[in-house]
BATOR-330608 format. One record per residue: residue number from 1; residue in three letters; x, z, y of N, C-alpha, C, CB in turn. Coordinates in steps of 0.2 Angstrom, whole numbers, always signed. Atoms other than C-alpha are relative to their C-alpha. Glycine has a CB too. Example, Ala and Ser with C-alpha at 12.3 -4.5 7.8 and 13.67 -1.06 7.14 Angstrom:
BEGIN
REC   voro   pami     n.X     n.Z     n.Y    ca.X    ca.Z    ca.Y     c.X     c.Z     c.Y    cb.X    cb.Z    cb.Y
REC      1    ALA      +4      +0      -6     +62     +39     -22      +4      +0      +6      -5      +6      +0
REC      2    SER      -4      -1      -6     +68     +36      -5      -4      +3      +5      +2      -7      +2
//
This chain:
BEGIN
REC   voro   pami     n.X     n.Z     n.Y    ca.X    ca.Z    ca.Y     c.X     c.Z     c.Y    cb.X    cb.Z    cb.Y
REC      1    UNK      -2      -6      -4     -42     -79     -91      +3      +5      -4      -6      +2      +4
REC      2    UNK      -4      -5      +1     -28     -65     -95      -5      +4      +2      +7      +0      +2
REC      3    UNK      +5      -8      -1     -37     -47     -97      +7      +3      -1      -6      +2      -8
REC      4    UNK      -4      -7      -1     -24     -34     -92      -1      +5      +2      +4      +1      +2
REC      5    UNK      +5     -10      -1     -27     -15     -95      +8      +5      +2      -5      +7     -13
REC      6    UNK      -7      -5      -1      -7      -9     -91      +5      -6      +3      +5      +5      -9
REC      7    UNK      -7      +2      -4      +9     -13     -82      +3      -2      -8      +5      +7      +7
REC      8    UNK      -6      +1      +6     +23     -20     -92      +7      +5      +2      +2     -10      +0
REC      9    UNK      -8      -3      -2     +41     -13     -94      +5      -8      -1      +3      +7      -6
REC     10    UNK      -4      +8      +1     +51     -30     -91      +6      +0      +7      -7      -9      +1
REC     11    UNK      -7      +3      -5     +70     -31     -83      +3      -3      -1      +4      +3      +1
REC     12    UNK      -4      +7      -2     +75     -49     -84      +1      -3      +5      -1      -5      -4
REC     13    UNK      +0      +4      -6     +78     -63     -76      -4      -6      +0      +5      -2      +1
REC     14    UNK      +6      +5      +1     +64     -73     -79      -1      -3      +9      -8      +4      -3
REC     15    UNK      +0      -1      -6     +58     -82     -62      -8      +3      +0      +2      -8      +5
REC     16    UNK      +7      -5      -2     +42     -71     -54      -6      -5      +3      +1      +8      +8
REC     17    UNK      +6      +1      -3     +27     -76     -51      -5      +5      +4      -4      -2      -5
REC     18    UNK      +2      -6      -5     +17     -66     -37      -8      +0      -2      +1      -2     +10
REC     19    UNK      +7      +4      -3      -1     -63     -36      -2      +7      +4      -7      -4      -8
REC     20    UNK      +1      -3      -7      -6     -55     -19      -6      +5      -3      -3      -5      +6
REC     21    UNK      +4      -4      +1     -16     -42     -19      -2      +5      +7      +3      +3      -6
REC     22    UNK      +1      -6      -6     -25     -28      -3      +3      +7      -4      -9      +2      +3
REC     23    UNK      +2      -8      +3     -23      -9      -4      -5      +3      -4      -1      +4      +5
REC     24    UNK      +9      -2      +3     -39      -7      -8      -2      -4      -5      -7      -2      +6
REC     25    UNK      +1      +5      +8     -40     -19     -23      +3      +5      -4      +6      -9      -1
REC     26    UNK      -2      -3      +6     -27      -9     -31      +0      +6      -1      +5      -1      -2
REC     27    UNK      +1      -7      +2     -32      +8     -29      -7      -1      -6      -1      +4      +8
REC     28    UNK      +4      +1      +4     -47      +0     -39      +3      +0      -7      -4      -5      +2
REC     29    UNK      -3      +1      +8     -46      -2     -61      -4      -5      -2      +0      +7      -6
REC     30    UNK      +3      +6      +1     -58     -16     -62      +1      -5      +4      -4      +0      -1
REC     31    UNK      +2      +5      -5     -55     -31     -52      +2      -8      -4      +5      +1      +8
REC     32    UNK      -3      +5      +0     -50     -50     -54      +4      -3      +6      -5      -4      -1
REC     33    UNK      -3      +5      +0     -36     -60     -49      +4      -7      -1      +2      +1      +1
REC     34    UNK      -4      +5      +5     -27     -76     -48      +7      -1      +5      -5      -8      +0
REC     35    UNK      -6      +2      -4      -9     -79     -45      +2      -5      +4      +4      -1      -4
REC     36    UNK      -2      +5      -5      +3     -91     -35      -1      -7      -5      +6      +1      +3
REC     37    UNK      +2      +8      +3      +2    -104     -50      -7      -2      -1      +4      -2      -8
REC     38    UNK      +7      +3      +3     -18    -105     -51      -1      +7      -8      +1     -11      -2
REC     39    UNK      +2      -5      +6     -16     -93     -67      -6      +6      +2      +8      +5      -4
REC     40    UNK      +6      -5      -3     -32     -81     -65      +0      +8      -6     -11      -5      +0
REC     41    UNK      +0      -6      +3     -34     -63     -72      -3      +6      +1      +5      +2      +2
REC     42    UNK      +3      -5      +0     -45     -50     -76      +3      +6      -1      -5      -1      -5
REC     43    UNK      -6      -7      +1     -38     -31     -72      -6      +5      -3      +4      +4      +9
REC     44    UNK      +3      -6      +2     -48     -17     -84      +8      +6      -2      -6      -3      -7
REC     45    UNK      -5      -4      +0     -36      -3     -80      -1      +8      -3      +3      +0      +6
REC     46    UNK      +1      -9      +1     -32     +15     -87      +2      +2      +5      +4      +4      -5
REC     47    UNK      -2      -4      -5     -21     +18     -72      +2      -8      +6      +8      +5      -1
REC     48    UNK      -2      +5      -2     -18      +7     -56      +8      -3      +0      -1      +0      +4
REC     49    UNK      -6      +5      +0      -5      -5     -52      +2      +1      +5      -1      -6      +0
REC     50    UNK      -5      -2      -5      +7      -4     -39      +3      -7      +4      +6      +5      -5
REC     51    UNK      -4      +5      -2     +18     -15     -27      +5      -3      -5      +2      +3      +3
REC     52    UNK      -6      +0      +3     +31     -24     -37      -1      +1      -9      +4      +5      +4
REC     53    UNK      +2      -1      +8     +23     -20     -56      +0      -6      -3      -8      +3      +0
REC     54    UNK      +0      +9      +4     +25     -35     -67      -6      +3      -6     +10      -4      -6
REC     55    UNK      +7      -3      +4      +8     -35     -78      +0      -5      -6      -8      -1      +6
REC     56    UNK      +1      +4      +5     +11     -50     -88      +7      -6      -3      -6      -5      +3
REC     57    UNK      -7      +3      +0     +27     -60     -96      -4      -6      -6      +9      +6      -3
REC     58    UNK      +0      +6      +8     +28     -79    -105      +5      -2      +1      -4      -7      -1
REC     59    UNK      -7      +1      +0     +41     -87    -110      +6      -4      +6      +0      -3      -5
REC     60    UNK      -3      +5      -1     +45     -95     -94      +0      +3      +8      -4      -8      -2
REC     61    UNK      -1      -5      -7     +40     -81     -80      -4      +7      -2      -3      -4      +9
REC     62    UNK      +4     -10      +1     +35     -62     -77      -2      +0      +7      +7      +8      -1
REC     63    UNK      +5      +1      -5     +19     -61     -66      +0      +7      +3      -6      -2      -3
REC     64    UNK      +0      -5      -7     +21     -48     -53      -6      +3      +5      +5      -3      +5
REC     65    UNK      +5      -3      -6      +8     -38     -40      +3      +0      +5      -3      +6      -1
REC     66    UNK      -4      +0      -6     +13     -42     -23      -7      +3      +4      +4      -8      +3
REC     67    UNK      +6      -3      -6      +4     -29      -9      +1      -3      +6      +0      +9      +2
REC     68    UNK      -1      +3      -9      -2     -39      +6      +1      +5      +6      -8      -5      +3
REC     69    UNK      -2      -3      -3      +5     -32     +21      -8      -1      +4      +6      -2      +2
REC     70    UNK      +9      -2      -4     -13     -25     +35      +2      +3      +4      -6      +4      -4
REC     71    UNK      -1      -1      -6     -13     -20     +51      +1      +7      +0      -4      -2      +5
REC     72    UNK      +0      -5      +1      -6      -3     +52      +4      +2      +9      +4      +2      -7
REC     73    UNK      -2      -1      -7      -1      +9     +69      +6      +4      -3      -6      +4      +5
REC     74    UNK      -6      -5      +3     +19     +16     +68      +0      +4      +6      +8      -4      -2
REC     75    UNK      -1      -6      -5     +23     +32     +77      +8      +1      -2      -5      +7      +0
REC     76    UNK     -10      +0      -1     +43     +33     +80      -1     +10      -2      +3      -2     +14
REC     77    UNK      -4      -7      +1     +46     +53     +75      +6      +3      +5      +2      -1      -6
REC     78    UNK      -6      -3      -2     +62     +54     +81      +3      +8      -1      -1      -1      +6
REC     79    UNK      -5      -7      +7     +70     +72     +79      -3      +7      +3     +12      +1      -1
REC     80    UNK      +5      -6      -5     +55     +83     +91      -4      +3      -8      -7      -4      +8
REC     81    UNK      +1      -1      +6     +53     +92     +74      -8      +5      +2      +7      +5      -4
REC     82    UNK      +8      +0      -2     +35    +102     +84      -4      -4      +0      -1      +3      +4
REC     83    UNK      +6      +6      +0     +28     +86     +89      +2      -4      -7      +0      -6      +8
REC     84    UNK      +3      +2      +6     +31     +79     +70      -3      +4      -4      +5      -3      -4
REC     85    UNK      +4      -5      +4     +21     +95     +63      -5      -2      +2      +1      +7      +0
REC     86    UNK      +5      -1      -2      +9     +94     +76      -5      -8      -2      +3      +1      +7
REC     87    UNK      +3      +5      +2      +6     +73     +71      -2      +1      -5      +1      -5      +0
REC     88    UNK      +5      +0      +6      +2     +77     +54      -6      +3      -3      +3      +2      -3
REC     89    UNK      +7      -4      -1      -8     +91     +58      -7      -5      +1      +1      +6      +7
REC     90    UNK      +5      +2      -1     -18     +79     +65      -2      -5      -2      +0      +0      +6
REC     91    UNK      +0      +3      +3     -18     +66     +55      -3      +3      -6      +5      -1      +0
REC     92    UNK      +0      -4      +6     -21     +78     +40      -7      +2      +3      +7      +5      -3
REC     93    UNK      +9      -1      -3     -37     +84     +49      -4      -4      +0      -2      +1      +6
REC     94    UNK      +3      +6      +1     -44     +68     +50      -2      -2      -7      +3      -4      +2
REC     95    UNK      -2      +3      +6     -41     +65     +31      +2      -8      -1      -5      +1      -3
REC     96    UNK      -5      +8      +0     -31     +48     +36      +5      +3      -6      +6      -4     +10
REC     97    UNK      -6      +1      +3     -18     +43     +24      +6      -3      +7      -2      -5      -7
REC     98    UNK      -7      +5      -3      +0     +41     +30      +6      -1      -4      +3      +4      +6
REC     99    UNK      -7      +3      +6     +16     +33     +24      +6      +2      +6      -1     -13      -2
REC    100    UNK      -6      -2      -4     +33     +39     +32      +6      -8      -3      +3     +10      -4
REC    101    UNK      -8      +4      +1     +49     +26     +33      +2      +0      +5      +2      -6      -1
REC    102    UNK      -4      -1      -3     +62     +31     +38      -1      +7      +8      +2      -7      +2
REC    103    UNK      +0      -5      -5     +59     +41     +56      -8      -3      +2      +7      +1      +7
REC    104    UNK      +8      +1      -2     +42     +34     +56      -6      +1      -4      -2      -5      +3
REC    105    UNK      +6      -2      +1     +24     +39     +52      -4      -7      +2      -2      +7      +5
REC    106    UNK      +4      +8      +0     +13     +23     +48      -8      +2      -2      +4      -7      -8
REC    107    UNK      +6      -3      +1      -6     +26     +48      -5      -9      +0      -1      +8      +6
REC    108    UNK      +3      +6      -2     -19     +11     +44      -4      +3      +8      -7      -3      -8
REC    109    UNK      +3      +2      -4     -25      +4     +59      -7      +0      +3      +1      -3      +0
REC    110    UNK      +7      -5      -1     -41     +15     +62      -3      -1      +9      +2     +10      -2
REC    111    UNK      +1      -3      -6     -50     +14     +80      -1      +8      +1      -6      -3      +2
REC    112    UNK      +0      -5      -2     -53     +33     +78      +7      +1      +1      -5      +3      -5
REC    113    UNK      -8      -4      -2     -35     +35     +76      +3      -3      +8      +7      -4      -7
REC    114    UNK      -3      +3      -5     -32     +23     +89      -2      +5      +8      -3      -8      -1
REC    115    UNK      +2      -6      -6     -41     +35    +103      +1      +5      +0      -4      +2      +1
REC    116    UNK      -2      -9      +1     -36     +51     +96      +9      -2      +2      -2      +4     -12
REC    117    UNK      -5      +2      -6     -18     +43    +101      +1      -1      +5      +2      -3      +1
REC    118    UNK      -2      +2      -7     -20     +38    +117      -4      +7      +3      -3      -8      +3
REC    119    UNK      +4      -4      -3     -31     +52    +121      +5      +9      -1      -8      +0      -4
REC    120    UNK      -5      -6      +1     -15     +64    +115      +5      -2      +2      +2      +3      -6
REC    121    UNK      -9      +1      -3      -2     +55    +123      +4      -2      -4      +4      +4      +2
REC    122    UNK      -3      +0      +5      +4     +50    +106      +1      -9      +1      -4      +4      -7
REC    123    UNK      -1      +9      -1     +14     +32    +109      +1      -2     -10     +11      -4      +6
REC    124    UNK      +1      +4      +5     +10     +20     +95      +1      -7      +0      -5      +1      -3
REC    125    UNK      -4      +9      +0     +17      +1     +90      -7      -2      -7     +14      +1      -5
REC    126    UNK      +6      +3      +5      +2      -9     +82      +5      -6      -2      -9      -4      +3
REC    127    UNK      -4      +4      +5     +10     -17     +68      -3      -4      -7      +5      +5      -1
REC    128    UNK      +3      -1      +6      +8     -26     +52      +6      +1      -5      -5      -7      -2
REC    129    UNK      -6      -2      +7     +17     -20     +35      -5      +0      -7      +4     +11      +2
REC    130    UNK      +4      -1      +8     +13     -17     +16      +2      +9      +2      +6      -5     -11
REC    131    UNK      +1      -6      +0      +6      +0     +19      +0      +2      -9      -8      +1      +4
REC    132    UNK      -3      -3      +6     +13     +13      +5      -1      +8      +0      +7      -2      -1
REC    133    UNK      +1      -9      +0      +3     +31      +8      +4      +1      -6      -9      +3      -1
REC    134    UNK      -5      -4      +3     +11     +45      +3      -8      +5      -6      +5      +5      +8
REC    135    UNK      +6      -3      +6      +1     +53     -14      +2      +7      +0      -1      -3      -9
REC    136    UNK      +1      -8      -1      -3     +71     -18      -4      +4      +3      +5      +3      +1
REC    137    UNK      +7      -5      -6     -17     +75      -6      -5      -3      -5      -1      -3     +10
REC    138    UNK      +7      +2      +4     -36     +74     -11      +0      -6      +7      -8      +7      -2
REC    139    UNK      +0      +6      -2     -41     +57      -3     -10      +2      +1      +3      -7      -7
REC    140    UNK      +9      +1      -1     -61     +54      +4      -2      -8      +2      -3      +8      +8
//
């Protein structure tokens, strides 16, 4: 088993190897994985890992972190600039994490969120994606 404590810096063309990973794996600095060829891998980290991070290269590929996509709820924004203050507010009260693309607001798929929407009228699309909160807040 490979022990890695850091990402790499690598822009070739090697072919990639993936190895899957949750949200919640990589917000951790100790865990174990094993790639798509069976290769396994101990993570002791200073910082996490990320979507898309190559963590390990040989001479023949560069081993990559792929974030599994998880059931998240999207909310269309569109361009009612009070009701997109007003979701965040309420979002941000809660202390959910949310991720923005594009004109939408992606929040994990929480029953508390899910009633606090319907109970504000707020339309939501249950979906799954690789959730990608937005950082800079304190987290609980």
């Amino acid at each position: 088993m490979q022990l890695i404590h850091d990402h790499i810096h690598y822009h070739g063309d090697l072919p990639v190897v993936l190895l899957l990973v949750d949200r919640l794996t990589l917000a951790k600095r100790r865990w174990r994985g094993t790639a798509d060829d069976g290769s396994e891998f101990g993570f002791d980290l200073e910082h996490h890992l990320h979507d898309g991070d190559p963590f390990h290269l040989t001479d023949t590929a560069v081993y990559r972190i792929a974030q599994t996509p998880e059931p998240v709820l999207t909310i269309d924004l569109g361009s009612d600039a009070p009701s997109s203050a007003r979701l965040g507010w309420i979002i941000g009260n809660l202390h959910f994490q949310l991720g923005i693309e594009g004109n939408n607001v992606l929040v994990s798929d929480d029953p508390a969120l899910r009633q606090l929407f319907e109970r504000e009228h707020i339309a939501f699309v249950s979906t799954t994606a690789v959730f990608h909160p937005l950082s800079g807040g304190h987290h609980h």
